[in-house]
Wavefront OBJ file of the C-alpha trace (Angstrom):
o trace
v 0.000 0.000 0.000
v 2.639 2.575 0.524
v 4.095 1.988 -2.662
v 1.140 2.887 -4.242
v 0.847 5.888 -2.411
v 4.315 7.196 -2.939
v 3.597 6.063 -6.577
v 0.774 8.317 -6.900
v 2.091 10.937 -5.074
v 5.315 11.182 -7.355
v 2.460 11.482 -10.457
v 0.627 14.374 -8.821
v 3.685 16.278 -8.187
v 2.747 18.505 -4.765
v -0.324 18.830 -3.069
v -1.654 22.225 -2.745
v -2.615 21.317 0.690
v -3.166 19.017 3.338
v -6.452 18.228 2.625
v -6.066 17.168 -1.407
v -3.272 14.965 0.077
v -5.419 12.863 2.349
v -8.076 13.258 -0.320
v -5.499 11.331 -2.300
v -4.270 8.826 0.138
v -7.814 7.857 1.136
v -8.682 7.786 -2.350
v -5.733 4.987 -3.036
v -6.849 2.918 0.301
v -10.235 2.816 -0.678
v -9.410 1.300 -3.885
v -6.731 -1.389 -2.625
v -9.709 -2.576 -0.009
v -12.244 -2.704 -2.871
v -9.465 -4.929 -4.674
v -9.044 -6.946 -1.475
v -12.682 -7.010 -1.073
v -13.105 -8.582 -4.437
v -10.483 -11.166 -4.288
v -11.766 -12.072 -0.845
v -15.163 -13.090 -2.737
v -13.257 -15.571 -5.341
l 1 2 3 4 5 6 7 8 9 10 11 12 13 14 15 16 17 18 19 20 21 22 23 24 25 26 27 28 29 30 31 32 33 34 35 36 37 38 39 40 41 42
């Protein structure tokens, strides 16, 4: 998971604040548990 993160965060460049980053990094955890979520059910 914190690959992804840094991964993304290296894309976006810098944050204008502190709220778009958690924005982000919620954003990216919310995805990898839907993904876990889904290959739980298989």
């Amino acid at each position: 998971m914190n690959s992804e993160i840094k991964r993304r965060t290296r894309v976006v460049g810098i944050a204008p604040n502190d709220a778009s980053a958690l924005r982000l990094i919620t954003g990216v955890c919310v995805e990898i548990r839907d993904k876990w979520l889904v290959a739980e059910r298989r």
